[in-house]
C-alpha positions as CSV (number, residue, x, y, z in Angstrom):
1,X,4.3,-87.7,-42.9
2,X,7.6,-86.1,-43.8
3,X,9.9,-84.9,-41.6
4,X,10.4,-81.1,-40.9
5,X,14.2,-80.3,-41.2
6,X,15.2,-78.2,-37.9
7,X,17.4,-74.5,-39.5
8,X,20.2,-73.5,-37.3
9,X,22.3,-70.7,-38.3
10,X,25.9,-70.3,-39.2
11,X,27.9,-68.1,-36.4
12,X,29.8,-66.5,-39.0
13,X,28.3,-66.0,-42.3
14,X,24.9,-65.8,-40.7
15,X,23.6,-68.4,-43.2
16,X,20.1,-70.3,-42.0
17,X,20.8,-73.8,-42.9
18,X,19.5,-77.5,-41.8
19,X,21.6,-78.1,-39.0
20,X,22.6,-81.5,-40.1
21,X,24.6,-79.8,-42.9
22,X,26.7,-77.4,-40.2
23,X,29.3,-77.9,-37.6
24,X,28.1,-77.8,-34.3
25,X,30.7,-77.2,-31.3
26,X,29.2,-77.5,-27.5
27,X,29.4,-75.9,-24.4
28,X,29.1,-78.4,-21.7
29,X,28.0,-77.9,-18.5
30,X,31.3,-79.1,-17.0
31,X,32.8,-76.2,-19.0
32,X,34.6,-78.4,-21.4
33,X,33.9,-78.3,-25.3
34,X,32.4,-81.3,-27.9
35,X,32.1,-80.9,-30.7
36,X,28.6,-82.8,-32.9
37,X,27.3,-84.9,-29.4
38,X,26.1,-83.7,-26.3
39,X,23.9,-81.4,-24.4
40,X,24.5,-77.6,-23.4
41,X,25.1,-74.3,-25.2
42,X,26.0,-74.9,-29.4
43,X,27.2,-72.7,-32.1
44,X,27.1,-73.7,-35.8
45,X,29.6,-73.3,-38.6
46,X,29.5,-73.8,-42.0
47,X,32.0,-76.3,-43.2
48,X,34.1,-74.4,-45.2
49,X,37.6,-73.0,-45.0
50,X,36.2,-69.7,-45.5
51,X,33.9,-69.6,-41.7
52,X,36.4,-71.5,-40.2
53,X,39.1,-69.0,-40.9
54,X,36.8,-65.6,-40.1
55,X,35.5,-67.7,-37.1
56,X,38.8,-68.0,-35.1
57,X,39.9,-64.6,-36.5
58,X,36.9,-62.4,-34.6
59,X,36.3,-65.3,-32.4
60,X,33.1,-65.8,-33.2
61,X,32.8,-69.0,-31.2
62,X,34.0,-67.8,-28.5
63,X,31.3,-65.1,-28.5
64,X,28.7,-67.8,-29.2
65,X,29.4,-69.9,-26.4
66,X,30.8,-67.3,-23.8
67,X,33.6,-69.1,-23.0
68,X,37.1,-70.0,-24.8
69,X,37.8,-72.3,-27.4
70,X,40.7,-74.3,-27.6
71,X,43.0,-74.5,-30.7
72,X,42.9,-78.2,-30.1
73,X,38.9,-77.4,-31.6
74,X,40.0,-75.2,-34.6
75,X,42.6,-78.2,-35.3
76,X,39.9,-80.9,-35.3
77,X,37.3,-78.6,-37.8
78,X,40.6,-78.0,-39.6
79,X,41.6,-82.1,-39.9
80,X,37.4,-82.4,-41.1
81,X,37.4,-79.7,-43.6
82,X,40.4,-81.5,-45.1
83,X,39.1,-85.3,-44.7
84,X,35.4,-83.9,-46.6
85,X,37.7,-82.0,-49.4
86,X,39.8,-84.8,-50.1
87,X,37.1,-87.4,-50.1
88,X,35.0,-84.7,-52.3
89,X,37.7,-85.2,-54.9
90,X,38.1,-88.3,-54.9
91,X,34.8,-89.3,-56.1
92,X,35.2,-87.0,-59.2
């Protein structure tokens, strides 16, 4: 029996994707933020510079998870866009 793959979609671009291919940043219940791990309100975002950018321009996470998002968060999908990229051309 094969696994079904559970679709989540992108807070910006509106893309439907399998999640495990998106971002996902929580809302914990203590208010604080995670991002991948954890239970409470999530949001998804595409991994690329593109969502990431229009995301923290119209704050769409913030809008997602109804409460602020650090820049400390933005920084960290930043540092990951730039870790997948560089590893991405290194195997060419």
């Amino acid at each position: 029996m094969s696994e079904r793959s559970v679709l989540r979609r992108c807070v910006t671009c509106r893309q439907l994707l399998d999640r495990q291919q998106l971002w996902r940043v929580i809302r914990l219940a203590d208010g604080g933020l995670a991002l991948d791990k954890g239970m409470g309100r999530s949001a998804y975002l595409c991994p690329s510079q593109s969502c990431l950018e229009e995301a923290k321009r119209r704050k769409k996470l913030q809008k997602a998870l109804r409460c602020q998002v650090a820049d400390s968060i933005y920084a960290a999908l930043e540092q990951r866009l730039h870790a997948t990229s560089s590893a991405g051309s290194e195997a060419r």
